[in-house]
Steps between C-alpha positions, in 0.01 A plus 500: 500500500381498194296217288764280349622643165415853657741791490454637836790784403287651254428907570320746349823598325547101424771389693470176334662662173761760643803418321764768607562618866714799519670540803595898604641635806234678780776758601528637124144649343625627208630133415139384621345731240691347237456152623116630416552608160733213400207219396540284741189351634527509873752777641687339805595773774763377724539614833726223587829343359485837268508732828797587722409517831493870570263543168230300647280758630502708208443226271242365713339916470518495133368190390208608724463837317516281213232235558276815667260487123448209278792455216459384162705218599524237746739566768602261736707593797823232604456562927801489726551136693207388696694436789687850478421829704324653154273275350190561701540859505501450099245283437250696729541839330530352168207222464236790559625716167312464195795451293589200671483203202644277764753425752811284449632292793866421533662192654146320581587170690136395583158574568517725772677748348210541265281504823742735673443803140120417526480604902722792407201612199216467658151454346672626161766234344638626167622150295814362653780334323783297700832474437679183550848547585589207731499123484227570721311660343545284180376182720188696638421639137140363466408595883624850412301511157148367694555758788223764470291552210668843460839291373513581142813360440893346566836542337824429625791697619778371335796689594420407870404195418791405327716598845253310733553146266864570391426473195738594185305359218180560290475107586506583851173703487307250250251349766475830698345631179261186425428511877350879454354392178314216592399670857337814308287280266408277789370756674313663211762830499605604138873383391773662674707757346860415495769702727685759330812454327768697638713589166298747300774544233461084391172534312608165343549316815122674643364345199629150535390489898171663388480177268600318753296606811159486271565118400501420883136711471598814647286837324707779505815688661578769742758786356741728640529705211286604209702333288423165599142542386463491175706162543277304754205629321595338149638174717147461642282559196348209343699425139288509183503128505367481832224724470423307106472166768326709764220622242431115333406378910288807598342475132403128532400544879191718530463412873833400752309181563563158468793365249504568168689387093617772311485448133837359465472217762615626807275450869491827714299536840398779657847622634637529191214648415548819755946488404348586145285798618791618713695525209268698293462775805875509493523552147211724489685764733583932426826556399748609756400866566789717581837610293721263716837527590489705788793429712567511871116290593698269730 
């Protein structure tokens, strides 16, 4: 694990500031390809929920023609169940490819599932990110998060989630989500992303859960359509008057050491310190990329 205040979650492609996760289906390419091209920072291939059964094989074929050369853009592959006839047949061929970014774990209850992917890999473990979908796998949260080193980071499942608890409310998922917040940190992951919202037409309503989901500390969204992005990605930005606050703390704090006043009275230590900087890298970020708008990505 890392030192305390780490982000273990961080990647070459820096993991620790992805803030849109596009989801596309592993039986489709041509959706894929525009899942590439839409901006979003990580690409999400789904060979499960997304799949019908008889489509397995061939989506399970063309996501590994896919990830056969590096891409421009981090992909990360959603396996089938790890207690299902088709995960280890997936994660074997897949964790090898070179255009692996990393390899997303559904319905994690504990530890040894993570344990269970690893033996499957071999010497070679891409970065592994569990999905909680259970009560279960809420209460084990920060045993799942300090698995294996090669954990880069949780999220929840919501939909199945939401069926495990019985749940009907946003109320009814409000400690589930500070649970998975607090786990991540504790474990020195980056923030989790939130789960997707399932109505791409309500832009409005994405906006206000956006709001919502990063005051409980959560950095970022998954998406099931293109349209979503531009959305999460303005939700998640640090306002004007953040980064004005942001800039005073890292300009009176030359070192993240020891507390410090700021000119007009305040105490911060060294946590606030490293919020401030995180800020400023959020701000600092390339515009989106691609056109948007591409339907059918989910």
């Amino acid at each position: 694990m890392s030192p305390p205040g780490g982000v273990r979650g961080d990647t070459p492609h820096g993991a620790a500031g992805h803030l849109t996760w596009l989801y596309a289906p592993g039986d489709r390419p041509a959706v894929v390809a525009k899942a590439l091209a839409s901006g979003a920072d990580v690409v999400v291939v789904d060979l499960e929920d997304a799949v019908a059964p008889e489509r397995k094989r061939y989506a399970l074929d063309a996501t590994a023609d896919l990830l056969a050369q590096p891409l421009p853009v981090p992909v990360h592959v959603r396996v089938d169940a790890l207690d299902g006839p088709l995960a280890e047949t997936e994660v074997r061929r897949l964790a090898p490819l070179p255009g692996l970014g990393a390899l997303r774990l559904p319905k994690v209850t504990g530890p040894g599932d993570i344990a269970r992917v690893t033996g499957w890999t071999g010497d070679r473990v891409p970065p592994l990110y569990a999905l909680l979908e259970s009560a279960l796998g809420v209460e084990r949260a920060f045993a799942v998060a300090t698995a294996h080193p090669a954990l880069a980071g949780i999220a929840l499942g919501e939909a199945d989630l939401r069926a495990d608890l019985g749940v009907t409310t946003e109320a009814g998922l409000a400690w589930p989500r500070s649970r998975a917040v607090v786990a991540a940190r504790a474990a020195g992951l980056a923030p989790p992303a939130q789960s997707v919202f399932p109505d791409v037409r309500d832009t409005a309503g994405l906006a206000r859960s956006c709001a919502a989901g990063r005051a409980l500390g959560f950095l970022g969204r998954a998406a099931i359509h293109p349209r979503q992005l531009p959305v999460i990605e303005d939700a998640y930005r640090p306002t004007a008057e953040e980064v004005a606050a942001a800039r005073d703390v890292v300009g009176a704090a030359p070192t993240d050491a020891g507390a410090l006043a700021l000119p007009d009275g305040r105490f911060v230590d060294a946590a606030v310190v490293a919020g401030a900087r995180r800020t400023l890298a959020l701000a600092e970020r390339p515009p989106r990329r691609a056109a948007g708008g591409t339907p059918g990505a989910g």
